[in-house]
C-alpha positions as CSV (number, residue, x, y, z in Angstrom):
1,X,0.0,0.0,0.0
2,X,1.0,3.5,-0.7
3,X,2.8,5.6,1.7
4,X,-0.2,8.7,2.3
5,X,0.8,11.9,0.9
6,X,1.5,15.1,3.0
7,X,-2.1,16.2,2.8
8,X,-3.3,13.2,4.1
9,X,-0.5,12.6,6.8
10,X,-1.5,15.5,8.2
11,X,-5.1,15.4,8.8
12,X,-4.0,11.9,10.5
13,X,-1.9,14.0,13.2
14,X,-4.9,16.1,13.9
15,X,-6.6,15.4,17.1
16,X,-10.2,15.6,17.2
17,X,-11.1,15.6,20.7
18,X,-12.4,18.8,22.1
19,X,-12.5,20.6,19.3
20,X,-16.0,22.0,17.4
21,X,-17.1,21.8,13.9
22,X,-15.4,24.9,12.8
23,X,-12.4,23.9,14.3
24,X,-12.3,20.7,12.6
25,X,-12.8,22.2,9.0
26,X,-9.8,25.0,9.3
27,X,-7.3,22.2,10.4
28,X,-8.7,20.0,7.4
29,X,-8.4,22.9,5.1
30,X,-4.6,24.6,6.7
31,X,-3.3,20.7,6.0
32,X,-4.7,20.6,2.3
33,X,-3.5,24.4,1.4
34,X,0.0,22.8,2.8
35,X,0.4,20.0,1.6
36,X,-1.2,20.5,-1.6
37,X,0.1,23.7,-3.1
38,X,-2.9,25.3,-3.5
39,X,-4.1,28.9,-2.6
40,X,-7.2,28.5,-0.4
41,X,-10.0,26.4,0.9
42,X,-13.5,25.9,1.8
43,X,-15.0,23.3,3.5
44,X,-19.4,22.7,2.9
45,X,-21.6,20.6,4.8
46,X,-25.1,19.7,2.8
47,X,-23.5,21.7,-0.1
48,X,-26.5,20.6,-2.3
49,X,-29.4,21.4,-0.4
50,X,-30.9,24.9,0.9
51,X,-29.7,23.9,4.7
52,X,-26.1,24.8,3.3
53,X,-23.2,26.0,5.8
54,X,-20.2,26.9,4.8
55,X,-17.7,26.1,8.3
56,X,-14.3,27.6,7.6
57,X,-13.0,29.2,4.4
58,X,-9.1,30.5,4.2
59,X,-9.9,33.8,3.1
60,X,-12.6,36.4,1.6
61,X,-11.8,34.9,-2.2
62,X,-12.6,31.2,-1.0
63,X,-15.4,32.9,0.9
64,X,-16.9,34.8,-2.0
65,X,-16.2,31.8,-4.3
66,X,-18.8,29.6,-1.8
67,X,-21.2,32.2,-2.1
68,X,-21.6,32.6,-5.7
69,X,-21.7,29.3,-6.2
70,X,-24.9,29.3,-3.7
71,X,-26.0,32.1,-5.3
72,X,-26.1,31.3,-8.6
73,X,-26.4,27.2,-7.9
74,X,-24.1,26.1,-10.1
75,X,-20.3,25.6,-10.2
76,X,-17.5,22.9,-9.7
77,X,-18.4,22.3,-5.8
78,X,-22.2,21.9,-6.8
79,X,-21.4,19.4,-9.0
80,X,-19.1,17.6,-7.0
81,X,-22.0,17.7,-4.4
82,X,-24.4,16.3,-6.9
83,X,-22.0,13.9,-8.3
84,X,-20.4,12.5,-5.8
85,X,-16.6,12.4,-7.8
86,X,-14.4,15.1,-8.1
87,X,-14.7,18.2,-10.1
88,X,-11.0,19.3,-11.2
89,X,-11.2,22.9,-13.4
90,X,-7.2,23.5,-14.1
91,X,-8.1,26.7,-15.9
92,X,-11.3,28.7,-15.4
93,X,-10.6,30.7,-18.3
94,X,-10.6,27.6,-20.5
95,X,-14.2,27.2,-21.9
96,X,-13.7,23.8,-22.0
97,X,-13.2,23.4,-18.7
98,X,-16.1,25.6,-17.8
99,X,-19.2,25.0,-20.4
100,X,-21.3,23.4,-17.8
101,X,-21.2,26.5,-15.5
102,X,-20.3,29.6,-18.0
103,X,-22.2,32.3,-15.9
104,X,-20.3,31.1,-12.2
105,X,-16.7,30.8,-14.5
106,X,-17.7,34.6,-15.8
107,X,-18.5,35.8,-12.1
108,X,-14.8,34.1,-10.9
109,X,-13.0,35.5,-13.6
110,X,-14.4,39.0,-12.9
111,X,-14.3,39.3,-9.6
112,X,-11.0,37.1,-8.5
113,X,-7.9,36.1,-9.3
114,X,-8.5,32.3,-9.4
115,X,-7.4,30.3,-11.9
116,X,-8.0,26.7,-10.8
117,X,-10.5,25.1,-8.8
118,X,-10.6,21.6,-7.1
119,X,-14.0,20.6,-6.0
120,X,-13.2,17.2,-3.8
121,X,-16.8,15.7,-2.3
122,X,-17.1,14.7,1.3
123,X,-18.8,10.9,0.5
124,X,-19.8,8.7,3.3
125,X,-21.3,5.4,1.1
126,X,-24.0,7.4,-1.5
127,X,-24.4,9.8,0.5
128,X,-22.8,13.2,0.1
129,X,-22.0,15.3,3.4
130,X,-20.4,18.0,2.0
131,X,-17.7,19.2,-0.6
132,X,-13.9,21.0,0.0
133,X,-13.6,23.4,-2.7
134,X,-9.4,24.3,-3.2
135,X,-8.1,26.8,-5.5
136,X,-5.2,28.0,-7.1
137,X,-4.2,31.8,-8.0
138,X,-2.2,30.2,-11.6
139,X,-3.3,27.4,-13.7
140,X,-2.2,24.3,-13.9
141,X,-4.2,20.4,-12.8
142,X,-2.8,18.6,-9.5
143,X,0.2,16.3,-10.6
144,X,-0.9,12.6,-9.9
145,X,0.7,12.1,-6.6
146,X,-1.1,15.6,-5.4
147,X,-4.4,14.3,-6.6
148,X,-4.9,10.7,-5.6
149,X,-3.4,13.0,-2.3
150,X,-6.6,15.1,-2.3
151,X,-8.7,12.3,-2.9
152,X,-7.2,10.4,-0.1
153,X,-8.0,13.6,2.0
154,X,-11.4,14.3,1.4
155,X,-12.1,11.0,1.9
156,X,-10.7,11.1,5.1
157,X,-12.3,14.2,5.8
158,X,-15.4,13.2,5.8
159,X,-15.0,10.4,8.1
160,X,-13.5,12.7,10.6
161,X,-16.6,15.4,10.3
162,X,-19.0,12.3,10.4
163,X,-17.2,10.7,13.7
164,X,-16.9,13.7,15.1
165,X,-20.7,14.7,14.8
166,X,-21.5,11.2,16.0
167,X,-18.4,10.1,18.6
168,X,-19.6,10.9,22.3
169,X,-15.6,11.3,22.9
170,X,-14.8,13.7,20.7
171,X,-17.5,16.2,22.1
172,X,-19.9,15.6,19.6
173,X,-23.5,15.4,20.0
174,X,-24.4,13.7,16.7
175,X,-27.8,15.5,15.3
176,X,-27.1,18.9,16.1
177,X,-25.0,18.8,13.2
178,X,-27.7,19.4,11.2
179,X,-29.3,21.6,12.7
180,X,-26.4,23.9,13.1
181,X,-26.0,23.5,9.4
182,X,-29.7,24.9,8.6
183,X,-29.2,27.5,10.9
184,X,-26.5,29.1,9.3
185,X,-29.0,30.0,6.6
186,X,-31.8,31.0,8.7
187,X,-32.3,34.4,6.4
188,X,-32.4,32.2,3.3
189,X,-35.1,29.8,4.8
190,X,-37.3,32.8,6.4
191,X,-36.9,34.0,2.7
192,X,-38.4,31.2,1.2
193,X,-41.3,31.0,3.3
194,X,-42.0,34.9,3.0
195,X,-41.8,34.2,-0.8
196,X,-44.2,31.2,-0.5
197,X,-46.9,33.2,1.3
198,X,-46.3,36.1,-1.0
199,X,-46.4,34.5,-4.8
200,X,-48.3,31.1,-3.3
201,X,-45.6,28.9,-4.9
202,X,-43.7,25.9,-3.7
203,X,-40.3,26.3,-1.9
204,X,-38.6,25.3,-4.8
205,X,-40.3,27.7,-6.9
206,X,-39.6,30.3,-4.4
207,X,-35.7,29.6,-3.8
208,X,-35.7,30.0,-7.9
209,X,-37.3,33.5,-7.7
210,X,-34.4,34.4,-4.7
211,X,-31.8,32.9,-7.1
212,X,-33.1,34.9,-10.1
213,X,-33.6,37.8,-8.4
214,X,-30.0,37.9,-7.2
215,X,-28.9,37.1,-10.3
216,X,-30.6,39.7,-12.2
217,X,-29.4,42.3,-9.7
218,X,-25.8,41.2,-9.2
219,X,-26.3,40.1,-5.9
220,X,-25.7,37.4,-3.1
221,X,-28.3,35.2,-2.4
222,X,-27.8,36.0,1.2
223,X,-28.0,39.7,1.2
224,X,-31.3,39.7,-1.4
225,X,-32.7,36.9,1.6
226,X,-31.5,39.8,4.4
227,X,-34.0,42.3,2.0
228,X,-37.1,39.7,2.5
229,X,-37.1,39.4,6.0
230,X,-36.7,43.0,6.5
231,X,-38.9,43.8,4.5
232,X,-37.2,45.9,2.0
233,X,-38.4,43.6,-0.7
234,X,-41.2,41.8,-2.0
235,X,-42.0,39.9,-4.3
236,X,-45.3,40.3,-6.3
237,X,-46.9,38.9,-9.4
238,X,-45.3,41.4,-11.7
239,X,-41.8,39.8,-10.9
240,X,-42.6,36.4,-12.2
């Protein structure tokens, strides 16, 4: 069997025990941007569903790259989430790397400097937990030894957020880890339902109209949600 790569080695050095979810997630994402070579990190939990939390990104570009990918649903980590195998972009200015998602490669392009981006899922069995997103300031793919590395990491990644969620010894208290994911989206959620009530749609239908409408306006999903539940917007009939 082959020796683990520095990624990997490290997360097996960290110790788990009395640490919380946050934590966790910037130790997983310090060893990754170390051993690795890459920029910065983001680490999801339930990266495909509307109770999304981002728990620790390395800095405001990994942070704004999380949020347009919310935002405008679509993007390398969303597809990793759906897909449940790695989404490797070694140039986002490469249309063919980016076809699938041309409106989040546009947004990156014009309002970073990132020029690679690693979507790695967090799999336990079918069952997606989450997704680290790395990135890279100059293009280029992970060599083979850096990404069966990253693989090996994630992979390992997720087991640690999963045990440590459901492992009495670690301090965890297993199903408040989902419900401190939705809650980290509470504005986005009261959103939705004040959508629901206004236009009488489904909450689908009514996370589509938030997503539009922040689309249409150059916005974050989050800060159109923040508009709802103040009540500085709302959405009528003549918006459909």
């Amino acid at each position: 069997m082959a020796d683990p790569g520095t990624a990997t080695s490290a997360l097996l050095a960290i110790d788990r025990h009395h640490t919380d979810d946050t934590a966790l997630a910037e130790r997983i994402c310090r060893a990754c941007i170390a051993g690795l070579d890459v920029d910065g990190a983001v680490l999801s939990l339930l990266t495909a569903t509307e109770s999304r939390v981002t728990l620790w990104a390395s800095d405001p570009t990994a942070e704004l790259i999380e949020e347009l990918q919310f935002t405008l649903n679509e993007g390398a980590c969303m597809e990793a989430a759906a897909t449940g195998s790695p989404v490797l972009v070694p140039d986002l200015h490469d249309s063919a790397d980016t076809r699938r998602w041309p409106v989040f490669a546009a947004a990156v392009a014009e309002r970073t400097g990132v020029r690679a981006l690693f979507a790695l899922p967090l799999q336990w069995g079918t069952e997606n937990l989450g997704v680290l997103d790395l990135y890279r300031l100059t293009a280029g793919a992970l060599d083979p030894a850096q990404y069966r590395d990253a693989v090996a990491a994630a992979d390992l990644a997720a087991l640690m957020m999963l045990g440590h969620r459901t492992d009495p010894a670690t301090g965890g208290d297993g199903g408040s880890w989902l419900t401190e994911a939705s809650g980290h989206r509470a504005e986005v959620h009261q959103a939705i339902g004040m959508v629901i009530a206004q236009l009488e749609i489904g909450p689908i239908e009514a996370l589509a109209r938030l997503r539009a409408h922040a689309f249409v306006a150059q916005r974050l999903l989050v800060d159109v949600a923040r508009d709802v539940v103040a009540r500085r917007l709302r959405f009528t009939e003549e918006m459909r």
